[in-house]
N, C-alpha and C positions, 0 to 999 in steps of 0.2 A: 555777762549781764548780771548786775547788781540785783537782788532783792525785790527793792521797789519797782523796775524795770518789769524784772519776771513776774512779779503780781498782779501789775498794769496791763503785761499782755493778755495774762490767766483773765481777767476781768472783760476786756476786749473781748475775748472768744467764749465770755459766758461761763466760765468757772469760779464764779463766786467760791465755793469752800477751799479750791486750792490756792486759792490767791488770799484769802485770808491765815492760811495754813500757812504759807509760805512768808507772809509778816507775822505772824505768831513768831515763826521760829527764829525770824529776825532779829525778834526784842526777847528772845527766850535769855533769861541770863544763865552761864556757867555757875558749876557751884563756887569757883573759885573767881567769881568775876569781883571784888576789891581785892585781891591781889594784882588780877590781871589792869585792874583799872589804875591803880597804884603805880604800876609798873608803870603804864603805856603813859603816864601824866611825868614821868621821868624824860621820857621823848619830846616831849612839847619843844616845840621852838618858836621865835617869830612869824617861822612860814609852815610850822608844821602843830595845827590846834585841835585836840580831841572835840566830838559834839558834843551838847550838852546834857544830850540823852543817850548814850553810847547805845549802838548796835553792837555784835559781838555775834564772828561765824567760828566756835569752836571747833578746831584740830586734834587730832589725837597728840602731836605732842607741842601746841601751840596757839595762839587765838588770834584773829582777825577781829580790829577794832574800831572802827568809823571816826575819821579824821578828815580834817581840813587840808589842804595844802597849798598853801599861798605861790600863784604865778605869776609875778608882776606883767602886763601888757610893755613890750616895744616901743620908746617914744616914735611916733612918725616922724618925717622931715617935715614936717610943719611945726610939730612939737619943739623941736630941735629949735626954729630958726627962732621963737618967739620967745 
C-alpha cells in the first residue's frame, strides 16, 4: 500500500496525526534528493515520466521516486474493425 492509500485509511479510522505523519514523510525530501532527482530524470522515457512534485521513500543504500508509467489500453475488436 502506497502512502497516500495508508493515509487515507489512517483518516478513515480516525487517525488524523498518523496520516498526516505518514504524508509528511512522503514529501520529506532526502539530503541528497537533486542528485537523486537528477539521476532518476536520466530514466524518463516516453512511457516512463517523473511527477512533477516527486515523492521520495528513502533506502539505506537507494531511493524510491514517484513516477508515471505509461500502459497503452488493448484495441478491442471493434477498435480493430473501424
Amino acid at each position: 500500500m502506497n502512502a497516500v492509500h495508508r493515509a487515507l485509511a489512517l483518516l478513515d479510522d480516525g487517525k488524523t496525526e498518523e496520516a498526516a505523519d505518514t504524508l509528511r514523510r512522503m514529501i520529506a525530501r532526502p539530503a541528497d534528493a537533486s542528485d537523486i532527482e537528477a539521476r532518476a530524470c536520466e530514466l524518463q522515457t516516453d512511457e516512463l515520466e517523473l511527477d512533477d512534485n516527486l515523492c521520495f521513500s528513502d533506502a539505506d543504500d537507494g531511493c524510491w521516486v514517484s513516477a508515471w508509467v505509461w500502459v497503452p489500453r488493448e484495441e478491442s475488436e471493434t477498435d480493430k474493425e473501424a
